[in-house]
MIFIDO-208354 format. One line per 4 residues: for each residue y, x, z of N, C-alpha, C. Coordinates in steps of 0.2 Angstrom, whole numbers, padded with zeros to 4 digits. Layout:
MIFIDO-208354
Y X Z Y X Z Y X Z | ...
end
This chain:
MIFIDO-208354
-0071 0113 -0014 -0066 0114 -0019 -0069 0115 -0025 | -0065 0110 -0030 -0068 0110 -0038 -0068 0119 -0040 | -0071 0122 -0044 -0069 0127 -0048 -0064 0125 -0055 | -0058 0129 -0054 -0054 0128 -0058 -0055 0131 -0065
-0052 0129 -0071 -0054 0130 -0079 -0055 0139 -0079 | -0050 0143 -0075 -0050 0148 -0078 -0056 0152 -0073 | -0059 0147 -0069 -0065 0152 -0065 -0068 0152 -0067 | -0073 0145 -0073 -0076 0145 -0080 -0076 0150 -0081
-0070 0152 -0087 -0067 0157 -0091 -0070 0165 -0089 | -0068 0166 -0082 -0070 0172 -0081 -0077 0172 -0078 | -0080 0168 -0075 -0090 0166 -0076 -0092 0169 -0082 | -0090 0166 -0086 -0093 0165 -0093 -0091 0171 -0096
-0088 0175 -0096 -0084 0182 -0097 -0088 0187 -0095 | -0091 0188 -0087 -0095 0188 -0085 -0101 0190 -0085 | -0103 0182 -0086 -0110 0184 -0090 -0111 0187 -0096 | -0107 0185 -0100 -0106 0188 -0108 -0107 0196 -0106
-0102 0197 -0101 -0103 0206 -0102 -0107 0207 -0099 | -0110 0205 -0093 -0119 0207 -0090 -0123 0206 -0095 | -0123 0201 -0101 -0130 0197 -0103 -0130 0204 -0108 | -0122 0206 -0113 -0124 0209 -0118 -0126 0218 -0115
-0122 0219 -0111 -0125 0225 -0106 -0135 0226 -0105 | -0134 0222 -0102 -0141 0221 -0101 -0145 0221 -0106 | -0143 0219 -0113 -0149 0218 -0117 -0149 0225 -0121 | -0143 0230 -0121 -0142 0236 -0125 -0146 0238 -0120
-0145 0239 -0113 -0150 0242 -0111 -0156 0242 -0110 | -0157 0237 -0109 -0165 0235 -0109 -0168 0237 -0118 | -0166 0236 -0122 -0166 0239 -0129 -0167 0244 -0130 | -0164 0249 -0128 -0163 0256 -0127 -0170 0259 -0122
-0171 0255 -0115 -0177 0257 -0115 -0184 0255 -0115 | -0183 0249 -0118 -0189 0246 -0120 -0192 0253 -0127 | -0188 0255 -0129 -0189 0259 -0137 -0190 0267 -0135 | -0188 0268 -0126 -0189 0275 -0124 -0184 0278 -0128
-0177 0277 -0128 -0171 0280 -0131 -0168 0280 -0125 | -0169 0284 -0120 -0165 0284 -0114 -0156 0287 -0115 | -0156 0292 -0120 -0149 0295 -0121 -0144 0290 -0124 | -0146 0284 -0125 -0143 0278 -0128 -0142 0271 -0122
-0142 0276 -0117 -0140 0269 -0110 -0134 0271 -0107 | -0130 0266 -0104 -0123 0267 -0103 -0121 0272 -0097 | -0126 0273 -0093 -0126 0280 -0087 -0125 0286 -0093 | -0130 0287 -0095 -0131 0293 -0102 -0123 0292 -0104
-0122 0289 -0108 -0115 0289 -0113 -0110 0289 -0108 | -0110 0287 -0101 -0102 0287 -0097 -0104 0295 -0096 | -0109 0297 -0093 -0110 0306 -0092 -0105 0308 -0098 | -0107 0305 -0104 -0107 0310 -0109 -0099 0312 -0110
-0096 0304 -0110 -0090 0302 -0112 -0083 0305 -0104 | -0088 0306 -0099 -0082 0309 -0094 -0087 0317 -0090 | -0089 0320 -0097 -0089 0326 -0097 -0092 0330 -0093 | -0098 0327 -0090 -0102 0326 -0083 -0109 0331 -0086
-0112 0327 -0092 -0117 0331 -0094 -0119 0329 -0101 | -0118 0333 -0107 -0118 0340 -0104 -0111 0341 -0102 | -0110 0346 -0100 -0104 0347 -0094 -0098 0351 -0099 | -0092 0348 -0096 -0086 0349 -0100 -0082 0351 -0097
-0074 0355 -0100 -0071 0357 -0096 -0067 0351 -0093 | -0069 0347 -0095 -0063 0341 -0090 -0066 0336 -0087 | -0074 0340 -0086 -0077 0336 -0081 -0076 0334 -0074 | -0072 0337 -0072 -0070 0337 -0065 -0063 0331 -0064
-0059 0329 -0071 -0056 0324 -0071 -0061 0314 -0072 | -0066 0319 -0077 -0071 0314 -0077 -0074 0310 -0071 | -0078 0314 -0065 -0080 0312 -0060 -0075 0309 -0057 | -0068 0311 -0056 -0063 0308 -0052 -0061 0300 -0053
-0059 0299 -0061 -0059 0293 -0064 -0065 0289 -0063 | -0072 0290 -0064 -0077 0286 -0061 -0077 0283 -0057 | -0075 0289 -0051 -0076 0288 -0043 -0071 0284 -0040 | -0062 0285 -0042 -0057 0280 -0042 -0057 0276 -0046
-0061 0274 -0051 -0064 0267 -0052 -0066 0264 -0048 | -0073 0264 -0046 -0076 0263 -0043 -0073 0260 -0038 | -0069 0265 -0032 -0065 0263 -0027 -0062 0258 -0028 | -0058 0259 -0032 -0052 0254 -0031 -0055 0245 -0035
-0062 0245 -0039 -0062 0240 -0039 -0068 0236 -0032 | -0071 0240 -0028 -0074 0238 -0021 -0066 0234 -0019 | -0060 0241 -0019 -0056 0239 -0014 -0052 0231 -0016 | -0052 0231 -0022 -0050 0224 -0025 -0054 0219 -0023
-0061 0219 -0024 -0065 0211 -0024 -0064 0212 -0014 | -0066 0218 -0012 -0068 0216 -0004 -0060 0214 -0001 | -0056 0218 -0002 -0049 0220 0004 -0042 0215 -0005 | -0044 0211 -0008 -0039 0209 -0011 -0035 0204 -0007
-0030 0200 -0012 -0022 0198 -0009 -0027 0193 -0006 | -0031 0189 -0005 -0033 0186 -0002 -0038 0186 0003 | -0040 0193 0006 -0043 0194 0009 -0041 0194 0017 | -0041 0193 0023 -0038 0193 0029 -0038 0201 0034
-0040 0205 0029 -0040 0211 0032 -0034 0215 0035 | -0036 0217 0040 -0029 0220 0043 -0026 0225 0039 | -0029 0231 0034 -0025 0237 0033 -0023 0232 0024 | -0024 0228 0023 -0023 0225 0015 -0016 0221 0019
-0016 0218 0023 -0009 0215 0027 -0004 0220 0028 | -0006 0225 0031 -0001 0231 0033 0003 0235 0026 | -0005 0234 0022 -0001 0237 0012 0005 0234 0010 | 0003 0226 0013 0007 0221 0009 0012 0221 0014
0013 0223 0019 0020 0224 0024 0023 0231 0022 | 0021 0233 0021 0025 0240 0018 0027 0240 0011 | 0025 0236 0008 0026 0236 0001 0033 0232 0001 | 0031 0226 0005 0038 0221 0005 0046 0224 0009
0043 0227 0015 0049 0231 0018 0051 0236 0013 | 0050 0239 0008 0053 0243 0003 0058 0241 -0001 | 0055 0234 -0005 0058 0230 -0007 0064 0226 -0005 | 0064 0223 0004 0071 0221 0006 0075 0224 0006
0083 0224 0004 0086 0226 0007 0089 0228 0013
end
């Protein structure tokens, strides 16, 4: 199967934001500015360290990240897994009348 235009699109998307990712960080510690790497600043920014009081919303957001994008690429509409089939049968009997 050919890859279609928009599989391109998000490759190249993709690498754009691995390539520019990567070179901040790699920057950051090639110069020994560890507090300037994207771990550092998602801490800082979901209140993890130094510790905030809405750190415990922070961690959550993270970790349901996290989750729900594993559950997207492994278990998405195209995947053949049984409990992604049963979501999608529950979802559509809701909807029929």
């Amino acid at each position: 199967m050919r890859p279609r235009r928009y599989t391109w699109c998000w490759i190249a998307w993709l690498a754009i934001t691995v390539g520019i990712g990567a070179a901040l960080e790699g920057y950051a510690l090639r110069r020994g500015e560890f507090e300037n790497t994207l771990s550092v600043h998602t801490r800082r920014v979901a209140g993890i360290y130094p510790q905030k009081p809405w750190h415990p919303v922070g961690r959550a957001a993270i970790l349901l990240t996290a989750l729900w994008v594993v559950n997207h690429i492994v278990f998405g509409p195209h995947s053949d897994s049984r409990l992604h089939r049963a979501m999608i049968d529950r979802m559509v009997r809701k909807v029929e009348p």
